[in-house]
KEDOTI-291872 format. One record per residue (C-alpha): residue number from 1; x, y, z. Coordinates in Angstrom, 3 decimals, m for minus. Layout:
+-----+----------+----------+----------+
: num :        u :        v :        w :
+-----+----------+----------+----------+
: NUM :        X :        Y :        Z :
...
+-----+----------+----------+----------+
END
This chain:
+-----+----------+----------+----------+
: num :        u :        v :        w :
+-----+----------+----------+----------+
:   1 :    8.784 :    3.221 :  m74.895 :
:   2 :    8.796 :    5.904 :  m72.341 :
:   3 :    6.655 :    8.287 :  m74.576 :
:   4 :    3.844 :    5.194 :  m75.392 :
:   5 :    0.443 :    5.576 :  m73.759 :
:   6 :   m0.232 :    3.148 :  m70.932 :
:   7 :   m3.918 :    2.064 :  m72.795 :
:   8 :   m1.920 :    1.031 :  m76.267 :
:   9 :   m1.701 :   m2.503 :  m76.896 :
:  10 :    1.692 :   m2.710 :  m77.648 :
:  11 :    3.188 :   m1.314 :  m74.610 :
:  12 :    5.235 :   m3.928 :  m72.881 :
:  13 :    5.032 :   m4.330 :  m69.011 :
:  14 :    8.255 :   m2.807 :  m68.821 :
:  15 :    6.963 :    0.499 :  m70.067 :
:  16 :    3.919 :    0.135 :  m67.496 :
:  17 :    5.996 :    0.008 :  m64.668 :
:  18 :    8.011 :    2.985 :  m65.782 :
:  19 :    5.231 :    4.946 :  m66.523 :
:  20 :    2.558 :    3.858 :  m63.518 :
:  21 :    5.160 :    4.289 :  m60.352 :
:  22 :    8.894 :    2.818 :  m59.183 :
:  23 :    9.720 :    5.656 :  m59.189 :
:  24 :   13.380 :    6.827 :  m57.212 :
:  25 :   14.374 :    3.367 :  m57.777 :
:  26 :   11.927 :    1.322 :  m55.788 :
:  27 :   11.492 :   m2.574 :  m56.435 :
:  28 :    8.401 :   m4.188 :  m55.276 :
:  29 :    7.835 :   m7.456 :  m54.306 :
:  30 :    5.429 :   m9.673 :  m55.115 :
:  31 :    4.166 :  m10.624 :  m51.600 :
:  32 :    3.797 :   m6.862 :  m51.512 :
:  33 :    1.500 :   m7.190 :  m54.976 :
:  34 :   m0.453 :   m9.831 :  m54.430 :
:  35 :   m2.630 :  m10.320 :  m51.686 :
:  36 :   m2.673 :  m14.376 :  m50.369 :
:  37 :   m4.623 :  m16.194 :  m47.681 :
:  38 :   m4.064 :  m14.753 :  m44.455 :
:  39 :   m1.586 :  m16.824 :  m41.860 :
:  40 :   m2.937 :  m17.833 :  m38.764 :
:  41 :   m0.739 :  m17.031 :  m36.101 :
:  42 :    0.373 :  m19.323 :  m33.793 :
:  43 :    0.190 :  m19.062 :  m29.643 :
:  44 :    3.364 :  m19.357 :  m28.136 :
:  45 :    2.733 :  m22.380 :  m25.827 :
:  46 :    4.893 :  m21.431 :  m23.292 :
:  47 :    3.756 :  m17.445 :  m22.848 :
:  48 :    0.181 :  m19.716 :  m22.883 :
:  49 :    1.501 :  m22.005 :  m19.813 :
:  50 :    2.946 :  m19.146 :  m18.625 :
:  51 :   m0.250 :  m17.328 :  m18.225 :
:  52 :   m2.549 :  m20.029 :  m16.534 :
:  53 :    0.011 :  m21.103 :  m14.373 :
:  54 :    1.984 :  m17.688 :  m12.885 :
:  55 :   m1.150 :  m14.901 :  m12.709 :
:  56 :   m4.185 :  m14.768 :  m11.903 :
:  57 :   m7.248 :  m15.632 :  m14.265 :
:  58 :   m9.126 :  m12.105 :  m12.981 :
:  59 :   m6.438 :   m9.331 :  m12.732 :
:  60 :   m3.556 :  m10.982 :  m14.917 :
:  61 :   m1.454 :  m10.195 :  m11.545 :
:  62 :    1.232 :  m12.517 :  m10.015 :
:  63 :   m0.062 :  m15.723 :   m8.235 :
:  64 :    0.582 :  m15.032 :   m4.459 :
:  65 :   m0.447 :  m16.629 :   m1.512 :
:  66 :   m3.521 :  m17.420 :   m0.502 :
:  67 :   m4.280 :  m18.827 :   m3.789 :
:  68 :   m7.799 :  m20.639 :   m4.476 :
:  69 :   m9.143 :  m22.396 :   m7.554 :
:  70 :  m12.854 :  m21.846 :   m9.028 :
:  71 :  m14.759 :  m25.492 :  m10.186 :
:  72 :  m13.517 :  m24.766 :  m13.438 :
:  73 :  m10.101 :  m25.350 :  m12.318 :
:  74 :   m8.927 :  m21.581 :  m12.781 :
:  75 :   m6.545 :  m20.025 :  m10.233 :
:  76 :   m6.999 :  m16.699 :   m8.749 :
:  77 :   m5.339 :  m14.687 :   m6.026 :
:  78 :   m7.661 :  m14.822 :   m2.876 :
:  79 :   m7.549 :  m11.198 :   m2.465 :
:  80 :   m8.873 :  m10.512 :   m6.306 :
:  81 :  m11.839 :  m12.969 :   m5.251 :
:  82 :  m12.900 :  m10.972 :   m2.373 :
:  83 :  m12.743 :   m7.858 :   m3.896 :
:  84 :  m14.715 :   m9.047 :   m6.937 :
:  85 :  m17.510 :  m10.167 :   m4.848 :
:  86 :  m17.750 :   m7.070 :   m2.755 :
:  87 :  m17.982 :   m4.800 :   m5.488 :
:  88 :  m21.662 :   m3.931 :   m5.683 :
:  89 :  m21.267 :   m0.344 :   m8.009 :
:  90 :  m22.414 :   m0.670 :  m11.719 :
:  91 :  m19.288 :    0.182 :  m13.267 :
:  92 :  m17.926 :   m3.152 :  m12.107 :
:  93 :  m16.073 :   m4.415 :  m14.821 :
:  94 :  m17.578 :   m8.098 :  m15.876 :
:  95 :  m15.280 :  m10.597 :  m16.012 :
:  96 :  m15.778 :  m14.365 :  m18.280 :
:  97 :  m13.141 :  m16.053 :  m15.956 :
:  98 :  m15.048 :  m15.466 :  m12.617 :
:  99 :  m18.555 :  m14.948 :  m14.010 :
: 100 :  m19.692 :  m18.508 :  m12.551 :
: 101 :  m18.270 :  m17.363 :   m8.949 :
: 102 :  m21.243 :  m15.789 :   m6.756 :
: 103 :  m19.952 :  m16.440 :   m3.425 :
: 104 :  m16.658 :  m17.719 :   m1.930 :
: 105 :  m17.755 :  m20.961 :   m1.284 :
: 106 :  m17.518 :  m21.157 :   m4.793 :
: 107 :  m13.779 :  m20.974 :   m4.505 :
: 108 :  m11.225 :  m23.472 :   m3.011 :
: 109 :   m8.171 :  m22.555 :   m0.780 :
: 110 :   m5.540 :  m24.499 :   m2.224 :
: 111 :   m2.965 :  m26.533 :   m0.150 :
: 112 :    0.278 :  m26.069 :   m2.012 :
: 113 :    3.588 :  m27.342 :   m1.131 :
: 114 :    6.662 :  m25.253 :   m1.548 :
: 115 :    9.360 :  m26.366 :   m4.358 :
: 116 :   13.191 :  m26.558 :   m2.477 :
: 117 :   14.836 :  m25.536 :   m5.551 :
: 118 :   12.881 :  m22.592 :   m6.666 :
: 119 :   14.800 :  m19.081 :   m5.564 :
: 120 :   12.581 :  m16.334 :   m6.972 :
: 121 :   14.538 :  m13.095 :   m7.673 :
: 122 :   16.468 :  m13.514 :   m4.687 :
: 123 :   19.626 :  m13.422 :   m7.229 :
: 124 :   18.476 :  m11.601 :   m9.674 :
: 125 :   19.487 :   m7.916 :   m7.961 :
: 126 :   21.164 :   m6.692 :  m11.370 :
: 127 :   19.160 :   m7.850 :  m14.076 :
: 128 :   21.067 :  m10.741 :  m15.662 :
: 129 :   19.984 :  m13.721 :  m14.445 :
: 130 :   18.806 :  m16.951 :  m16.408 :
: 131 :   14.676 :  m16.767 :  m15.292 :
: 132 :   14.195 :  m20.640 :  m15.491 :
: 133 :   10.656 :  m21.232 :  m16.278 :
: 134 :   10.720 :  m24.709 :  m16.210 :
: 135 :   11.581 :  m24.470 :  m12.236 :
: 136 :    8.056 :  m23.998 :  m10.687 :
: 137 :    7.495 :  m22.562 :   m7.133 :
: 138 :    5.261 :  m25.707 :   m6.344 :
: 139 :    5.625 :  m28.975 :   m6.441 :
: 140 :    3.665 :  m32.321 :   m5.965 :
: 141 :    4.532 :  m33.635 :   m2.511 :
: 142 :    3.813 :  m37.557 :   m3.413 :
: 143 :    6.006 :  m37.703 :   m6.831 :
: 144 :    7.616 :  m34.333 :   m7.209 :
: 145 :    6.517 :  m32.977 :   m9.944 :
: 146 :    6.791 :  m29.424 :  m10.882 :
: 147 :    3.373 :  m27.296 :  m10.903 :
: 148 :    4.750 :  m25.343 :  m14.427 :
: 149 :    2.192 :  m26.438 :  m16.631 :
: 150 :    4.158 :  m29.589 :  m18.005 :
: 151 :    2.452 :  m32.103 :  m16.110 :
: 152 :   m1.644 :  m31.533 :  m14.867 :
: 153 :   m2.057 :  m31.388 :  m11.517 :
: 154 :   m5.564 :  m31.740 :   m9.569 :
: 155 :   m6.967 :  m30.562 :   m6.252 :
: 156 :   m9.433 :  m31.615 :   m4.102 :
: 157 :  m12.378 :  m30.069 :   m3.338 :
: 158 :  m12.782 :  m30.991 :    0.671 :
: 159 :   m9.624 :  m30.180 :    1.827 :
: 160 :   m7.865 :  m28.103 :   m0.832 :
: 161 :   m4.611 :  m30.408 :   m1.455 :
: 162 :   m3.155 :  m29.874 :   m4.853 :
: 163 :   m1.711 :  m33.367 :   m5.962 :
: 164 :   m0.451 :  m34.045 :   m9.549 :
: 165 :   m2.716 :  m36.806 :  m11.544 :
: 166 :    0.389 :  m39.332 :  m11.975 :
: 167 :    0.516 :  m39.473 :   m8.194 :
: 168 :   m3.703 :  m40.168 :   m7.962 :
: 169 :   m3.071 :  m42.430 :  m11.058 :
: 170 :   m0.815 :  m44.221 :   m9.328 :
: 171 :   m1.735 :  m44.344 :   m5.938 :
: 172 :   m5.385 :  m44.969 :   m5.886 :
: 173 :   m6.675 :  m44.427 :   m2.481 :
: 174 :   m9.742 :  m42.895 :   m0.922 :
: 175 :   m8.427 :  m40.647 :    1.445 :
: 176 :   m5.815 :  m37.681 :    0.526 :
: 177 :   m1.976 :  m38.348 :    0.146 :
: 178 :   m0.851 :  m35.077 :    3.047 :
: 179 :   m3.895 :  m35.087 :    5.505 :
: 180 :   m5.947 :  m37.641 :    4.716 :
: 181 :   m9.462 :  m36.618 :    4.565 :
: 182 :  m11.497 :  m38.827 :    3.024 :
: 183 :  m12.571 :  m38.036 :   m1.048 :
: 184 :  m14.646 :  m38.864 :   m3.917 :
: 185 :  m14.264 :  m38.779 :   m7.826 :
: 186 :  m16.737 :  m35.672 :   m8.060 :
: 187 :  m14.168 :  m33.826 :   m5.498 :
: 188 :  m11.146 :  m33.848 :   m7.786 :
: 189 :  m11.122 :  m30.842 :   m9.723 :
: 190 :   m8.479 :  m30.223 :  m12.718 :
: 191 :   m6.241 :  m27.027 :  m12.726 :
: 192 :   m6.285 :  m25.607 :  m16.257 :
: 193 :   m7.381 :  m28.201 :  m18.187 :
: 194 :   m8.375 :  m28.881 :  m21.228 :
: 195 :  m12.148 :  m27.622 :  m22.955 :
: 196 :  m13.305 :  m31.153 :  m23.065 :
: 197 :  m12.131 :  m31.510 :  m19.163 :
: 198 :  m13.588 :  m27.851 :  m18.006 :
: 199 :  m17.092 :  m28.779 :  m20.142 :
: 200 :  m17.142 :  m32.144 :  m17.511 :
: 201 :  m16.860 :  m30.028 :  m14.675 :
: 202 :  m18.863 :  m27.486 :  m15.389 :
: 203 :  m21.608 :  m30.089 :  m15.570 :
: 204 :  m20.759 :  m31.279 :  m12.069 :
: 205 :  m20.842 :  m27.720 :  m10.656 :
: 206 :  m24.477 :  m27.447 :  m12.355 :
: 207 :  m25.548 :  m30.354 :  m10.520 :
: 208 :  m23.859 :  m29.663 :   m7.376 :
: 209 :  m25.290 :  m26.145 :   m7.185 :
: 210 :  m29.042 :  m27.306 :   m8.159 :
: 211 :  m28.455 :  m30.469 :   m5.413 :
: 212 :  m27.596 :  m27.660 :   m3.065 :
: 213 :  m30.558 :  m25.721 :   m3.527 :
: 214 :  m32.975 :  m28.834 :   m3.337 :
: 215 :  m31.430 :  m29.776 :    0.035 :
: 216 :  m31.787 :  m26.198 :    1.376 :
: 217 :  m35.746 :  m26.268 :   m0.159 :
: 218 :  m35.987 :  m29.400 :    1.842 :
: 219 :  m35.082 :  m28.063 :    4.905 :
: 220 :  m36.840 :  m24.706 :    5.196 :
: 221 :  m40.525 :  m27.303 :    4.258 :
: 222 :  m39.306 :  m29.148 :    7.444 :
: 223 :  m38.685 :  m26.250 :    9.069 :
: 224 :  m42.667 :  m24.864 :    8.024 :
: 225 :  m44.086 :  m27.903 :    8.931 :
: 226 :  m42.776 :  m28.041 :   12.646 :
: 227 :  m43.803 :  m24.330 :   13.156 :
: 228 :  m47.522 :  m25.155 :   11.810 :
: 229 :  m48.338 :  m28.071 :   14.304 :
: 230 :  m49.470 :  m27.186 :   17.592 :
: 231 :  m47.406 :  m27.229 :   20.351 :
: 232 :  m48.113 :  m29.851 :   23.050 :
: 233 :  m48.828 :  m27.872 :   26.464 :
: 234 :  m46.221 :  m28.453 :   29.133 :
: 235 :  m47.202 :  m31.408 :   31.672 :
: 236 :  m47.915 :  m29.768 :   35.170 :
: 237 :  m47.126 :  m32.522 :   38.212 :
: 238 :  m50.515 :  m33.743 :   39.465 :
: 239 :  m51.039 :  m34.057 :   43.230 :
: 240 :  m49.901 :  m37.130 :   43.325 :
: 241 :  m46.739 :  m36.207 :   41.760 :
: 242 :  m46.240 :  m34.138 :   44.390 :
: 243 :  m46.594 :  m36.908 :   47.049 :
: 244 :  m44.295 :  m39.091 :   45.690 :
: 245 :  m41.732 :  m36.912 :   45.531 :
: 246 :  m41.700 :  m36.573 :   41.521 :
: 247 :  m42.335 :  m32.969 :   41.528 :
: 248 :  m40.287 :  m29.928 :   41.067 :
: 249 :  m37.786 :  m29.862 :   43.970 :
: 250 :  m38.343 :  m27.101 :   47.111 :
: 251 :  m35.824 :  m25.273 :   47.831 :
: 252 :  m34.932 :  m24.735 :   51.718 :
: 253 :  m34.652 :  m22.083 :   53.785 :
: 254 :  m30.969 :  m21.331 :   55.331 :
: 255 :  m30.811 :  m20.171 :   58.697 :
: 256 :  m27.474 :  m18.431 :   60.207 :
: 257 :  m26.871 :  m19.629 :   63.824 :
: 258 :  m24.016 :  m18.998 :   65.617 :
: 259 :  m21.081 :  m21.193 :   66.056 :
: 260 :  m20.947 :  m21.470 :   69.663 :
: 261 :  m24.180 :  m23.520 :   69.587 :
: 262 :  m23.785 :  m26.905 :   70.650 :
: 263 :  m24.763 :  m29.858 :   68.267 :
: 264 :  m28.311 :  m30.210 :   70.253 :
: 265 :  m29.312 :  m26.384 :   68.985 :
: 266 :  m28.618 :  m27.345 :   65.625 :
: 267 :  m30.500 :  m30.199 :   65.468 :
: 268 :  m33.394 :  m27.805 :   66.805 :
: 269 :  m32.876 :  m25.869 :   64.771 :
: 270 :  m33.104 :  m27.600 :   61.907 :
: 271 :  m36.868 :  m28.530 :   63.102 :
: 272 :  m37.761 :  m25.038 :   62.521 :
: 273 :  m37.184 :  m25.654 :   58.192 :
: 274 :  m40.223 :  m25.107 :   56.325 :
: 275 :  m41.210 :  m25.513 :   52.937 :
: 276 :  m42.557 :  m22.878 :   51.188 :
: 277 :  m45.550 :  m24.725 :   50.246 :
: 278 :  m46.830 :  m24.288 :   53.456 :
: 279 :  m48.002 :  m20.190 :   54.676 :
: 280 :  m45.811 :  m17.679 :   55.762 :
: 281 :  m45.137 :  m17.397 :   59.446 :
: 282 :  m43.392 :  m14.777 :   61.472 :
: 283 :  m40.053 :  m15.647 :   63.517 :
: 284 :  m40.481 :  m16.524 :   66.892 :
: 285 :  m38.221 :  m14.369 :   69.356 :
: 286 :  m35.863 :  m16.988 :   69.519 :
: 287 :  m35.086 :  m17.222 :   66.435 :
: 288 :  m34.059 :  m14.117 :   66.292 :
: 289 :  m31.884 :  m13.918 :   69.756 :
: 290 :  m29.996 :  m16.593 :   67.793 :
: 291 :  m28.411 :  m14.916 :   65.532 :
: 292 :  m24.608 :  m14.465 :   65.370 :
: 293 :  m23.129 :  m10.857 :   65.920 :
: 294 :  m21.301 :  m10.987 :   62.755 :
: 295 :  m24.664 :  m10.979 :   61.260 :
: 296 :  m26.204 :   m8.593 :   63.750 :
: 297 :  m23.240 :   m6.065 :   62.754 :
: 298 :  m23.974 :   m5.199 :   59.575 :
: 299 :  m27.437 :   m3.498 :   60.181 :
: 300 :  m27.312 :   m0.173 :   61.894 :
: 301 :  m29.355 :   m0.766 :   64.354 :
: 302 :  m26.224 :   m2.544 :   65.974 :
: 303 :  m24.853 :   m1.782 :   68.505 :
: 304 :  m21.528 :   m1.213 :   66.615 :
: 305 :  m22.519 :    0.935 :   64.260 :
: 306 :  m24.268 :    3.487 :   66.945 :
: 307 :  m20.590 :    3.583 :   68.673 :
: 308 :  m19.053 :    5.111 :   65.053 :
: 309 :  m17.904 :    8.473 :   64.812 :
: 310 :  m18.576 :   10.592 :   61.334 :
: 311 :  m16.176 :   13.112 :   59.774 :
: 312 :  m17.304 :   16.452 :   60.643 :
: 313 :  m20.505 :   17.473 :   58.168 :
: 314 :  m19.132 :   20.408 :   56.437 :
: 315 :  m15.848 :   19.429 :   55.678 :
: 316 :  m16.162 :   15.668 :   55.846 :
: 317 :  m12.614 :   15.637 :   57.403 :
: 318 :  m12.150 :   12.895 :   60.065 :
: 319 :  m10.940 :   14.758 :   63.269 :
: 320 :  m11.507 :   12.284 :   65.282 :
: 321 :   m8.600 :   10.124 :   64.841 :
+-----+----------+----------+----------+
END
């Protein structure tokens, strides 16, 4: 059979395979032979929770504080956000998780609350430590709750408290659980959930965002419409506004007498007040003579300031002390 063509009719299969390959001893199999449907390969649903839940939906980084959440639901860190948006070159790379994020309003600072049992790699120095992923690093402060991706959790849009949904299920309130700010259906926001829960909010952030722009269309027409009218001149007090005493108030002139007038001077001299309504007069003599020396002493026509001896002109030394 070894000599038999491998086109004869009567070779048997045996003599094909000795003659077409196997050779050294080789077996194949028949998985190796014939091709089947292909398998579709399953996602590991905890490297899945994993994901979502520990790194960030834009750099695939560890979640660290401050963490926000887009109005899909999506958790980023803060600091991938802002970098993101201020990026202006054209090689930045375009990413489907943060695509619907133009601004960081778009974004909400989430209020998390710290898990008591969760250690980190504080023990893990050598490399041989049990990494519990069921053990979360946040928790929900009403029931408990770990935030691993077992249970869904929810935030709220005004204030940025993360709460899990059996707590709002079973607590039904209007004002948030930790710092109670007041809330409404459209404000809770799912983390991570499912497409048939991101497609729901993706309708409210359509309608939010086109709500927002009417509002802001409203206001700059206002805004127009107040510029275009004419603006009313300013009422000027009549004359007889000014006699009975509505008008603008006149200010009075202050005189500086000296304190060793008696009572009687002052009252004199409070005759010679004048408005300034009425023309400008010059000061009698008196007036003058008056004065205090204080006030006299700070001219240089005083008296005191003639009897003051200057430093020496050339080398401004004061010799004369």
């Amino acid at each position: 059979t070894l000599f038999r063509s491998a086109n004869s009719p009567s070779a048997s299969p045996v003599s094909l395979g000795l003659i077409m390959g196997c050779d050294g001893g080789t077996i194949p199999k028949r998985h190796e032979l014939v091709k089947g449907p292909k398998r579709v390969e399953k996602v590991d649903k905890n490297a899945e929770l994993i994901a979502q839940w520990y790194y960030c939906s834009l750099t695939q980084e560890t979640l660290k504080k401050p963490i926000v959440a887009c109005e899909l639901g999506r958790l980023f860190n803060k600091d991938a956000i802002l970098e993101y948006l201020l990026d202006k070159s054209p090689d930045k790379p375009t990413a489907e998780a943060a695509s619907h994020i133009k601004s960081i309003k778009h974004v909400v600072e989430l209020n998390l609350t710290d898990n008591p049992a969760w250690q980190g790699n504080k023990g893990n120095t050598k490399g041989d430590k049990y990494d519990d992923l069921q053990c979360a690093r946040f928790i929900c402060p009403v029931v408990g709750l770990e935030m691993n991706g077992r249970h869904k959790f929810c935030v709220l849009r005004g204030c940025g408290c993360v709460f899990s949904l059996r707590a709002m299920k079973e607590v039904k309130t209007d004002a948030c659980h930790k710092c109670g700010r007041e809330f409404q259906d459209d404000d809770i926001i799912t983390l991570n959930g499912s497409k048939e829960e991101v497609d729901v909010l993706k309708q409210r952030m359509e309608a939010r965002r086109q709500r927002t722009k009417l509002e802001k269309k409203s206001k700059k027409s206002k805004v127009s419409a107040t510029v275009s009218q004419p603006e009313s001149s300013e009422a000027v007090p009549g004359t007889s506004e000014v006699k009975n005493g509505a008008g603008p108030a006149v200010r009075e002139k202050i005189l500086f007498v000296s304190s060793s007038k008696t009572d009687a001077d002052e009252s004199s001299s409070d005759k010679v007040i004048k408005p300034p309504s009425e023309a400008p007069t010059k000061r009698p003599v008196s007036e003058v003579e008056r004065r205090s020396e204080a006030y006299k002493s700070i001219f240089t026509s005083h008296s005191s300031a003639k009897r003051t001896k200057a430093p020496n002109w050339i080398t401004q030394t004061a010799n004369y002390y």
